[in-house]
N, C-alpha and C positions, 0 to 999 in steps of 0.2 A: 798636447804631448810636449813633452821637455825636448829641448834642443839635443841633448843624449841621443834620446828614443829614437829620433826623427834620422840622425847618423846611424843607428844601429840599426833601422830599416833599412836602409838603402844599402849596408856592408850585407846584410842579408838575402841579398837579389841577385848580388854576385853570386853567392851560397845554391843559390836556386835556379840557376843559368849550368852550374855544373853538376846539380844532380842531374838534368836533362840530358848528359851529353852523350849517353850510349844508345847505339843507333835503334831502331824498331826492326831490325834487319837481323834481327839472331835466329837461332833456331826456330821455326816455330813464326818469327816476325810477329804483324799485329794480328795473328791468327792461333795465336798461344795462349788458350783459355781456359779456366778450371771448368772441367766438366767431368761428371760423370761418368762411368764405366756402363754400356748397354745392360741395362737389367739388371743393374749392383743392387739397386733397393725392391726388386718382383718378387713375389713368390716369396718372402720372409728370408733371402739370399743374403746374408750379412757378409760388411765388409769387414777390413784388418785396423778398419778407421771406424768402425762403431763404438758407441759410446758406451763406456761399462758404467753403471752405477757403482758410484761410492756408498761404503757405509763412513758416516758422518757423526763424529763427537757432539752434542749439545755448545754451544758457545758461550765461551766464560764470558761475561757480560762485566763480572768487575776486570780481569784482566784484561778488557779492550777499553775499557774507562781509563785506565793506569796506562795503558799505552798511547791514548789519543794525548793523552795529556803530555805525558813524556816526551810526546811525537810535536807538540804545541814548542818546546823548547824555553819554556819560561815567553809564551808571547801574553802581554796585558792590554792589550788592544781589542780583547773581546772578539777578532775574527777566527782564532782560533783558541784549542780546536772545533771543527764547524760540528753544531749538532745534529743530528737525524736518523733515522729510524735503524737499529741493530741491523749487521748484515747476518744473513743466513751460515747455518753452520759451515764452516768448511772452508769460511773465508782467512785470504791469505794476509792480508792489510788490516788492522797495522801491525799485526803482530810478529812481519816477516819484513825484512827489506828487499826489494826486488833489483838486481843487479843485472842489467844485460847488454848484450851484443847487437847492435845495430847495422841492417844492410841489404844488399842485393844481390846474386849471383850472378847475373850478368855485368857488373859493375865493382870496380876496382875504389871510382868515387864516390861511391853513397854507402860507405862503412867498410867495415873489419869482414863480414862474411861474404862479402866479394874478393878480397884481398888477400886473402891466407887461406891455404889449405885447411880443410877441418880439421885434423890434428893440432893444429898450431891455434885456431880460433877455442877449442877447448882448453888449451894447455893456456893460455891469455888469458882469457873469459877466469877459470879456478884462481889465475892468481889476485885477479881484482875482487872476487869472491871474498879471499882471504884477507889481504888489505881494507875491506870493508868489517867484514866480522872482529878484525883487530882492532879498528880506530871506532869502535861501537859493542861491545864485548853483550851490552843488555838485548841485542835486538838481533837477529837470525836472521841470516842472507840467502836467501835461494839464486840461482842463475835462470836466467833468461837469453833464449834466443828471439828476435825479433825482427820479422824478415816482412820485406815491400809487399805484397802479393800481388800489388797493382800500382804500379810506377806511373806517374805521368810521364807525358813525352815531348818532342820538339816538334815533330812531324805530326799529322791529324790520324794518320790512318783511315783504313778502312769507309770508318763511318764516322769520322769527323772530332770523334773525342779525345781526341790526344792522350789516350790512355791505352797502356799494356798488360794484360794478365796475365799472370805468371802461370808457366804447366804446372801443372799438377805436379808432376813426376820433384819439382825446386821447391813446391811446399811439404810435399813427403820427406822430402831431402832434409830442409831443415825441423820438420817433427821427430826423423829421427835422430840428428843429431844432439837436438835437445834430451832426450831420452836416454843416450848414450852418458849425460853427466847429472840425470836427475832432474833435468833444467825442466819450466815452463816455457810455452810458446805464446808469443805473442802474430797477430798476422795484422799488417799494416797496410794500409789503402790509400791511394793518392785519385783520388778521382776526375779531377780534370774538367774534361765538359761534361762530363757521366754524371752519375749520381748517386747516394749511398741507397736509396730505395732499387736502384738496378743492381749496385753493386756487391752488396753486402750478402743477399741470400747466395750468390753465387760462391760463396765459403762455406755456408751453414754445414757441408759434411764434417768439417774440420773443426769448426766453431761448438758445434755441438760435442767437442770431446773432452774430459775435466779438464785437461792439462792446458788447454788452447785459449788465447785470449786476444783481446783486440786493439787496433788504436786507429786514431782517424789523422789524417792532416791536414788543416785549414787552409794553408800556406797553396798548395794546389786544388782546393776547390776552385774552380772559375766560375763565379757565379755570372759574372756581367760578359762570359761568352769570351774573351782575350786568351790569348795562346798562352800557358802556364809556362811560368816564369820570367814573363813579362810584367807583371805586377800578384804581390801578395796575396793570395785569396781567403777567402771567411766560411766559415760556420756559423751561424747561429745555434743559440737553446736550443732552437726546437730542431734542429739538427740532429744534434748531440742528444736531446729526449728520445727521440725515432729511433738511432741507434740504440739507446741503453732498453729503450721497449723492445726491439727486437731481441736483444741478448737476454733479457729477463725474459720471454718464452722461452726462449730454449733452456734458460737454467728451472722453468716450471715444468717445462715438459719432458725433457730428460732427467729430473731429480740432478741435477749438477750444484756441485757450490758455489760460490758465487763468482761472475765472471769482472776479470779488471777491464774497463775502458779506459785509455791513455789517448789523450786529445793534446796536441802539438801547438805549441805556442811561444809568440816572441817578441807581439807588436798588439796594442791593444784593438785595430779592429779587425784583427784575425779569430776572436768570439766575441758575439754581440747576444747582448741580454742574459749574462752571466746566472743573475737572480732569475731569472724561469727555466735552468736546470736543474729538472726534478732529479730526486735523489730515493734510492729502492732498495730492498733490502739484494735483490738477486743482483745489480753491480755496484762495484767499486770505480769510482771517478778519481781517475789523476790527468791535474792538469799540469804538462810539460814542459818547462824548460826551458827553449829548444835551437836558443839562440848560441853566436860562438864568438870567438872575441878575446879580448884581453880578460884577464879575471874582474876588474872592477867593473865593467863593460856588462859583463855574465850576472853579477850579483843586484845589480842594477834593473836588468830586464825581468829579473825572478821579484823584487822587490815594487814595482811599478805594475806588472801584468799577472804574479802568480799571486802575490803574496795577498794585495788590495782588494782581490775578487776573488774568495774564498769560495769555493764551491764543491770538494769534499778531501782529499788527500794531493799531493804535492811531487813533482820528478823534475830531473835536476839532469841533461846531458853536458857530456863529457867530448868533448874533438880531438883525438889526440894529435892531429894534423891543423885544424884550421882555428885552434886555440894559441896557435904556436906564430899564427901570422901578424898580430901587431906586434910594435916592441914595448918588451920586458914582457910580455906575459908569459904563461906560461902554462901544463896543464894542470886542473886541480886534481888534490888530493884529498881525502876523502874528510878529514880532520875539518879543512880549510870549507869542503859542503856544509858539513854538521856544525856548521855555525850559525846556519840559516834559522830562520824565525819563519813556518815550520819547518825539522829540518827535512826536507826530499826522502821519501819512502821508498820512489822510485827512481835508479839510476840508471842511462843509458850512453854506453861510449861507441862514438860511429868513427 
């Protein structure tokens, strides 16, 4: 790893020392977990979070060939754009940009939807919406909401995992606020010493609904057992395969279109074995970002970790805060992204 990388791990640690920093002691503490309503699924009893099937257009197969391309940016290096098997109708990539809001309600520092009242986080969120549809006029921007459901922590809790589930009542909260502007959801996992095999079905009510989609974070997997945020943690392939096999049931058995995976990245052994990430027609794989920094710093980490290990579409975060901490940077704009070689499909500002 270049001398660069190796500073921009270590600026990243700080980064990862102050997501941790709200207590386990809220409402609810480490005993705050999505569960179920007694007998919401018996007897054929639906809930207000069932999933409705969509009726679904056929997929214009040359109009996603024209957009991969588009979406490649003039790149001649043959990694992009990557080939593989059509997505299912319905899908939103690449023929949409995804633009969204990053964060947590118990937290002020781990994004914008701890930070501002929901009014304020919409009225924000629409205007970068527009900013983006402006500085890209061929490509259609949808909003996203995109919230922790499962934070890692400082403290081990309970039973050891240093990880917190969000109530239910906080991921309602942000479904409907998404809803209120149109927006998609995305629900984010920090798993800790847990595991996405424990972690991930404990969403499936949500997961299985069209609008709702997912992302992982490498950064607090602790695979080697160490208190998260004490060093970087990893994902492997077959991680990230497990997850996308899980979401691809739920998109076969709900009739759903296709769900986006957004997988968190900044440092190259935060995913290992890039090439045995299988790729399905039921998800969409973006890999993120997810670093923060000066701009040349930013373009750097996308071009060393995102760009070189192509593995199917591309996202690109935004800090408006912790972009601003070295000197002369400053934060980007949207112009200044879509320069990238591919340019980022997905964008995310915390």
């Amino acid at each position: 790893m270049k001398k660069s990388a190796l500073i921009w791990t270590g600026a990243l640690s700080v980064l990862s020392l102050s997501t941790l920093s709200f207590s386990m002691c809220k409402p609810g503490g480490a005993k705050a977990e999505t569960v179920q309503t007694a007998g919401e699924e018996k007897a054929g009893v639906k809930s207000d979070t069932d999933a409705v099937k969509p009726s679904l257009p056929p997929l214009d197969t040359a109009l996603f060939h024209a957009m991969l391309n588009r979406n490649a940016n003039g790149d001649s290096s043959g990694k992009w754009p990557v080939k593989g098997a059509y997505p299912l109708p319905g899908a939103i990539l690449p023929f949409k940009r995804v633009v969204s809001y990053y964060g947590n309600f118990y937290s002020k520092k781990m994004g914008v939807l701890g930070e501002y009242p929901e009014d304020v986080v919409i009225e924000k969120l629409g205007n970068e919406v527009k900013k983006w549809k402006a500085a890209d006029t061929a490509v259609d921007v949808i909003p996203a909401i995109h919230y922790i459901a499962l934070t890692a922590q400082g403290s081990p809790g309970d039973d050891g995992k240093y990880r917190l589930r969000m109530p239910a009542a906080h991921i309602e909260r942000a479904i409907n606020m998404a809803n209120k502007m149109n927006a998609i959801v995305f629900l984010d996992i920090q798993v800790a010493l847990s595991t996405l095999e424990e972690e991930v079905p404990k969403l499936e009510k949500w997961l299985k609904l069209p609008n709702v989609h997912f992302g992982i974070d490498p950064e607090f997997s602790m695979k080697t057992g160490k208190k998260p945020g004490s060093v970087i943690g990893t994902f492997d392939a077959a991680d990230i395969n497990w997850t996308s096999n899980y979401l691809a049931k739920l998109v076969k058995t709900y009739n759903l279109p296709p769900k986006i995976l957004v997988v968190h990245r900044f440092t190259q052994a935060m995913v290992t074995n890039y090439k045995n990430i299988k790729l399905q027609p039921e998800v969409q794989v973006v890999m993120d970002m997810d670093g923060w920094g000066h701009q040349a710093r930013k373009f750097n980490t996308y071009k060393q970790f995102v760009y070189k290990e192509p593995v199917q579409f591309t996202g690109f975060k935004i800090f408006y805060k912790n972009d601003l901490r070295e000197a002369n940077s400053h934060v980007l704009q949207p112009a200044e992204v879509l320069k990238l070689k591919p340019q980022p499909i997905y964008i995310q500002y915390q």
